[in-house]
PAVOKE-531246 format. One record per atom (N, C-alpha, C): residue number from 0; atom name; x, y negated, z negated. Coordinates in steps of 0.02 Angstrom, whole numbers. Example, Ala and Ser with C-alpha at 12.3 -4.5 7.8 and 13.67 -1.06 7.14 Angstrom:
<sites>
+-----+------+--------+--------+--------+
:  nr : atom :      X :      Y :      Z :
+-----+------+--------+--------+--------+
:   0 :    N :    660 :    284 :   -390 :
:   0 :   CA :    615 :    225 :   -390 :
:   0 :    C :    660 :    165 :   -390 :
:   1 :    N :    642 :    112 :   -354 :
:   1 :   CA :    684 :     53 :   -357 :
:   1 :    C :    645 :     -2 :   -394 :
+-----+------+--------+--------+--------+
</sites>
This chain:
<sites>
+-----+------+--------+--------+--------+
:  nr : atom :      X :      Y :      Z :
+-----+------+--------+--------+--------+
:   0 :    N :  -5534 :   2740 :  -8966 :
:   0 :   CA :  -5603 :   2740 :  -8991 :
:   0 :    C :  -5615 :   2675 :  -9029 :
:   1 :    N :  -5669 :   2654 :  -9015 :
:   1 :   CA :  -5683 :   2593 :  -9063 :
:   1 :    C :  -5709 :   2578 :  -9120 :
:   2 :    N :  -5676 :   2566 :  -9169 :
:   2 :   CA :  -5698 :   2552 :  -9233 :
:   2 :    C :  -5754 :   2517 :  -9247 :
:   3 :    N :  -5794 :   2555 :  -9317 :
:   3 :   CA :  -5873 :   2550 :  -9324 :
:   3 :    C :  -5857 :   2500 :  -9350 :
:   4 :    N :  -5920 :   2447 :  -9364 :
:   4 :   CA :  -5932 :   2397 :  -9399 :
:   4 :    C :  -5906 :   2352 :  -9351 :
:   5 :    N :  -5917 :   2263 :  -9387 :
:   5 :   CA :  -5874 :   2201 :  -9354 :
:   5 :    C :  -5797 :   2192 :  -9377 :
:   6 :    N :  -5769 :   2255 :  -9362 :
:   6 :   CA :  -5699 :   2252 :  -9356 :
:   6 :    C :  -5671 :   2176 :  -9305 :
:   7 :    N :  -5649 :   2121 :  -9319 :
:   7 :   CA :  -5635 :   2052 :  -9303 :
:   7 :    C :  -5576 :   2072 :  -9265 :
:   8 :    N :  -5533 :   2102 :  -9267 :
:   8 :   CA :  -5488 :   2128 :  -9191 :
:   8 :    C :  -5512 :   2162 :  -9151 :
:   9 :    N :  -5571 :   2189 :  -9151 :
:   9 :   CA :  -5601 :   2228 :  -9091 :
:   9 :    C :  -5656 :   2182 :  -9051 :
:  10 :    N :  -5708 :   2147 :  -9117 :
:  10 :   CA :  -5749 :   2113 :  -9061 :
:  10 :    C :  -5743 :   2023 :  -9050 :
:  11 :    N :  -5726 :   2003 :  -9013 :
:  11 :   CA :  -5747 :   1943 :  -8996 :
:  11 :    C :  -5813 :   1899 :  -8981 :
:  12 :    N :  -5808 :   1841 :  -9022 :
:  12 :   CA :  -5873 :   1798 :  -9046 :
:  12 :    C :  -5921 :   1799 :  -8948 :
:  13 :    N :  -5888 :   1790 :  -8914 :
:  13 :   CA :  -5904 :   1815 :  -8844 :
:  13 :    C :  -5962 :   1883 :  -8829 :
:  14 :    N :  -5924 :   1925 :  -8840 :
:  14 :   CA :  -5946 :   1991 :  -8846 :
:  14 :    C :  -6013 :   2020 :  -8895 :
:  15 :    N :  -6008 :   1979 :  -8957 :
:  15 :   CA :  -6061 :   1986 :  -9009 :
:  15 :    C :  -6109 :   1920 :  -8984 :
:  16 :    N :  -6093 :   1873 :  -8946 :
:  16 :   CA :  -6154 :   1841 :  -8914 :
:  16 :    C :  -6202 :   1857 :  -8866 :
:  17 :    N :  -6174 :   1881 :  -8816 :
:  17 :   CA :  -6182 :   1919 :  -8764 :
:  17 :    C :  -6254 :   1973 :  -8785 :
:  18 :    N :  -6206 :   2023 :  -8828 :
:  18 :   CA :  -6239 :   2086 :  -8865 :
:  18 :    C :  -6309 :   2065 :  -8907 :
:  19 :    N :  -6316 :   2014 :  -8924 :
:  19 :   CA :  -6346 :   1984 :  -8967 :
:  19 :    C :  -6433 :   1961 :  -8942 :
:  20 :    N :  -6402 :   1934 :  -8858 :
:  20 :   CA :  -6444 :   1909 :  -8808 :
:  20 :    C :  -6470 :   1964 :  -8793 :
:  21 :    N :  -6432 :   2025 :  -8776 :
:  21 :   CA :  -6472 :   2082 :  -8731 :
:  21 :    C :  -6494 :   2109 :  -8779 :
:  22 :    N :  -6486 :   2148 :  -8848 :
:  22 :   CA :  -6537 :   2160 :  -8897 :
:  22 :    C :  -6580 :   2133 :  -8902 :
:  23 :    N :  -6588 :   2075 :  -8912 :
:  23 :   CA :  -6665 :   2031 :  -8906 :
:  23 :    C :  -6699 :   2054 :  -8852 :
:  24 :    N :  -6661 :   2024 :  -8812 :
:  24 :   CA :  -6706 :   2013 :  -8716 :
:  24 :    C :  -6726 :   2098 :  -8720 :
:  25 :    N :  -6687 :   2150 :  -8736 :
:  25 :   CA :  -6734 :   2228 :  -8715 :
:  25 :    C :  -6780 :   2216 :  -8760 :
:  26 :    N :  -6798 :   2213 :  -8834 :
:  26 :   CA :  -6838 :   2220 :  -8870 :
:  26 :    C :  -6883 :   2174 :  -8868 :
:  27 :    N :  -6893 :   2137 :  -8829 :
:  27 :   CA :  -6953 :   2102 :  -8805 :
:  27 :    C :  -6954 :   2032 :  -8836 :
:  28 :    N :  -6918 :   2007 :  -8859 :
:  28 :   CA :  -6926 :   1946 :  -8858 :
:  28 :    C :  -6917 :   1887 :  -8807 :
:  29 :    N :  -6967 :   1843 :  -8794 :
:  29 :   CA :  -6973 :   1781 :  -8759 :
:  29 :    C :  -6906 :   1769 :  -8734 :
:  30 :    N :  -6877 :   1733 :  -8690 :
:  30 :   CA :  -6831 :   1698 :  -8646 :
:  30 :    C :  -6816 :   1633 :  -8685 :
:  31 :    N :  -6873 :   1585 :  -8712 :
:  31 :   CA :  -6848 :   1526 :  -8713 :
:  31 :    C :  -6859 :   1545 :  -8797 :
:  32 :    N :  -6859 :   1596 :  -8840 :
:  32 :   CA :  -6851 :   1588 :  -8902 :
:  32 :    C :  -6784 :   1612 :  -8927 :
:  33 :    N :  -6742 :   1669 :  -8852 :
:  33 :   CA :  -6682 :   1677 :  -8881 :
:  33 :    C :  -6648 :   1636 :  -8858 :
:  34 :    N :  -6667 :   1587 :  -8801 :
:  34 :   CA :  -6617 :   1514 :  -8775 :
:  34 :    C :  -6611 :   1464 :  -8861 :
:  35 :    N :  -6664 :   1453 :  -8883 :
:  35 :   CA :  -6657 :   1412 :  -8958 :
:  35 :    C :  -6624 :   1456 :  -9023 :
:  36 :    N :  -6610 :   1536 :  -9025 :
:  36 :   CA :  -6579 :   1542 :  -9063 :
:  36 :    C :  -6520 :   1541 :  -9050 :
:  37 :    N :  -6494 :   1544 :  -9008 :
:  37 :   CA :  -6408 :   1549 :  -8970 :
:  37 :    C :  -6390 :   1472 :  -8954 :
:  38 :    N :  -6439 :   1413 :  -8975 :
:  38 :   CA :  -6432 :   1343 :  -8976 :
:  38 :    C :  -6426 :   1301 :  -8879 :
:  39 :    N :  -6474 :   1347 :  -8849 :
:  39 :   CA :  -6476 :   1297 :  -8786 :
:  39 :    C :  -6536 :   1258 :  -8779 :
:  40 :    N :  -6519 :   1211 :  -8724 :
:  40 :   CA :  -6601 :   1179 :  -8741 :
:  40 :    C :  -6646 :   1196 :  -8668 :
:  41 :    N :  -6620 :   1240 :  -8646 :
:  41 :   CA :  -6663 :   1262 :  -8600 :
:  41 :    C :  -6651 :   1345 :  -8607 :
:  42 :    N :  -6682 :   1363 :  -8546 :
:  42 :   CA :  -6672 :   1452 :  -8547 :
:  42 :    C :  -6643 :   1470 :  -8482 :
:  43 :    N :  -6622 :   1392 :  -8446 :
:  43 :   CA :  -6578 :   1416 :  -8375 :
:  43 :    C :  -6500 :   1448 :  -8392 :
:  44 :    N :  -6471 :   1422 :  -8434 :
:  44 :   CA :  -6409 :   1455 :  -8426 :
:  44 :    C :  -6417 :   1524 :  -8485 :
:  45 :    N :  -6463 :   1527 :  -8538 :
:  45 :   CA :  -6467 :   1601 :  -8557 :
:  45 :    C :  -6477 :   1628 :  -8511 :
:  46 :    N :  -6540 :   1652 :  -8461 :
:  46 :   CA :  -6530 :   1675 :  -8404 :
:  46 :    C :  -6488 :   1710 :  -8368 :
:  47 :    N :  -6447 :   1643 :  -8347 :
:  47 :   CA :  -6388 :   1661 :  -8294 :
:  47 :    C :  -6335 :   1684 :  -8329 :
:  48 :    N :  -6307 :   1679 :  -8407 :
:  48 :   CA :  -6262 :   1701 :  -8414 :
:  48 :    C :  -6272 :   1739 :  -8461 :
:  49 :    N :  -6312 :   1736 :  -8517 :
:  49 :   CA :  -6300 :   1794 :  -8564 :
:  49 :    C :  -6345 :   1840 :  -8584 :
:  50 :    N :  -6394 :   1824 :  -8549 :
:  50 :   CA :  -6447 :   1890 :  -8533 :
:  50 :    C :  -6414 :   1944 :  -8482 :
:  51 :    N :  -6381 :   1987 :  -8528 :
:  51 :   CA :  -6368 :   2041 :  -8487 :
:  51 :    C :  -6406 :   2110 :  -8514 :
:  52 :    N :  -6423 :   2130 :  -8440 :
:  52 :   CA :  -6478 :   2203 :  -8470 :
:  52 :    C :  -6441 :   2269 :  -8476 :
:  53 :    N :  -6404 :   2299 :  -8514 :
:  53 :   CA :  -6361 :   2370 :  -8513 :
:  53 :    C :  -6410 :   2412 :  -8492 :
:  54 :    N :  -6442 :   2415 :  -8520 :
:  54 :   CA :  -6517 :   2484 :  -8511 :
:  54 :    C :  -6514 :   2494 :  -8433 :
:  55 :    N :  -6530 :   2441 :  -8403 :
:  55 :   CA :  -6554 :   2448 :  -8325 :
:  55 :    C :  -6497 :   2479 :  -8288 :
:  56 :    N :  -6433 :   2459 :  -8307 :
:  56 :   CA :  -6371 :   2472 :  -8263 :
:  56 :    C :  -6352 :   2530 :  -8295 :
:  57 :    N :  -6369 :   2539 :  -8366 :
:  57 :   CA :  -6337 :   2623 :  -8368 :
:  57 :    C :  -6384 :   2701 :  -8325 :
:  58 :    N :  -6453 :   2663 :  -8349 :
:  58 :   CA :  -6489 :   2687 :  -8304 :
:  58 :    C :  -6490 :   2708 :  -8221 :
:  59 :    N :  -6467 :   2640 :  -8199 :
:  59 :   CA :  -6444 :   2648 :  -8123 :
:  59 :    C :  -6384 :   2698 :  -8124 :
:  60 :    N :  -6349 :   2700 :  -8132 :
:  60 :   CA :  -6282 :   2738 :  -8135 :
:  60 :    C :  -6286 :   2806 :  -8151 :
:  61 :    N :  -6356 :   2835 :  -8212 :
:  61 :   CA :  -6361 :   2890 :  -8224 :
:  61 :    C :  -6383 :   2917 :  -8154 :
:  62 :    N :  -6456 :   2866 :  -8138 :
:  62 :   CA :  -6469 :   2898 :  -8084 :
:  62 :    C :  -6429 :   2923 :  -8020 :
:  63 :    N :  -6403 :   2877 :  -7988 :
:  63 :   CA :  -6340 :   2890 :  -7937 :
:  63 :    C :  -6304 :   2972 :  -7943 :
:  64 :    N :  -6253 :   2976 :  -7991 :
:  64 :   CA :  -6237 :   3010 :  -8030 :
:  64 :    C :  -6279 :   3070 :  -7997 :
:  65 :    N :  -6340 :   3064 :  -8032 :
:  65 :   CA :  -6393 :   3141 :  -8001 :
:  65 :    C :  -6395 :   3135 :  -7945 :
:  66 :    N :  -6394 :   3122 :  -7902 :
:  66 :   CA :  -6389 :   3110 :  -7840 :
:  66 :    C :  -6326 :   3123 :  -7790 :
:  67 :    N :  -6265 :   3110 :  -7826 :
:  67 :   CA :  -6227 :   3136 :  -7816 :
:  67 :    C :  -6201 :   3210 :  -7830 :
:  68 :    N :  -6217 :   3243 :  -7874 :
:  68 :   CA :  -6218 :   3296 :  -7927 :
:  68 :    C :  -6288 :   3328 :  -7952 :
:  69 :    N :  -6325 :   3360 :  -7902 :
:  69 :   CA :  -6386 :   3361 :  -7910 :
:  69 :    C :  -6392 :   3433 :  -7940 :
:  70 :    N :  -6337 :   3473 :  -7933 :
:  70 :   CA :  -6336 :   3532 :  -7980 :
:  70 :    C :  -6296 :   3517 :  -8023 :
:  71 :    N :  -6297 :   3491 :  -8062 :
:  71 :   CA :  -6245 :   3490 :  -8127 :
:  71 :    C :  -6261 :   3532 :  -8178 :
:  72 :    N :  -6320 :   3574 :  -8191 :
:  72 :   CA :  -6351 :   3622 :  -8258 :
:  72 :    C :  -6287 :   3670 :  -8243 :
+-----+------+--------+--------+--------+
</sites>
C-alpha cells in the first residue's frame, strides 16, 4: 500500500511532475500556461510527454470491463 503524503522513497520528482501536468490539464487549465509552469518554452513536448489524462483511460477500462462482465450486480 502506498504511503499518504510526499513520502520521498515512494514518489519520484518524475512521477510528481507528470501528476502535476494531468491535474492541471483535467481541471481545465490552458496547454501553453502549464508548458510555462513546468518551465518549457513551447507546449510541444508538454503535450507529447507529460500531459497524461488518467480520467480517460480509467474510464476506458471501466467501460470494457462492463462489457466484459455485463452482469456483475
Amino acid at each position: 500500500m502506498a504511503p499518504t503524503g510526499l513520502d520521498p522513497d515512494y514518489w519520484t520528482p518524475r512521477e510528481l511532475r507528470h501528476s502535476f501536468v494531468s491535474l492541471l490539464s483535467d481541471n481545465g487549465m490552458p496547454l501553453d500556461k502549464i508548458a510555462l509552469l513546468v518551465g518549457h518554452s513551447g507546449t510541444q513536448v508538454t503535450e507529447k510527454v507529460y500531459r497524461q489524462q488518467i480520467r480517460p483511460v480509467i474510464q476506458d477500462g471501466a467501460q470494457a470491463m462492463d462489457l466484459i462482465f455485463p452482469n456483475h450486480n
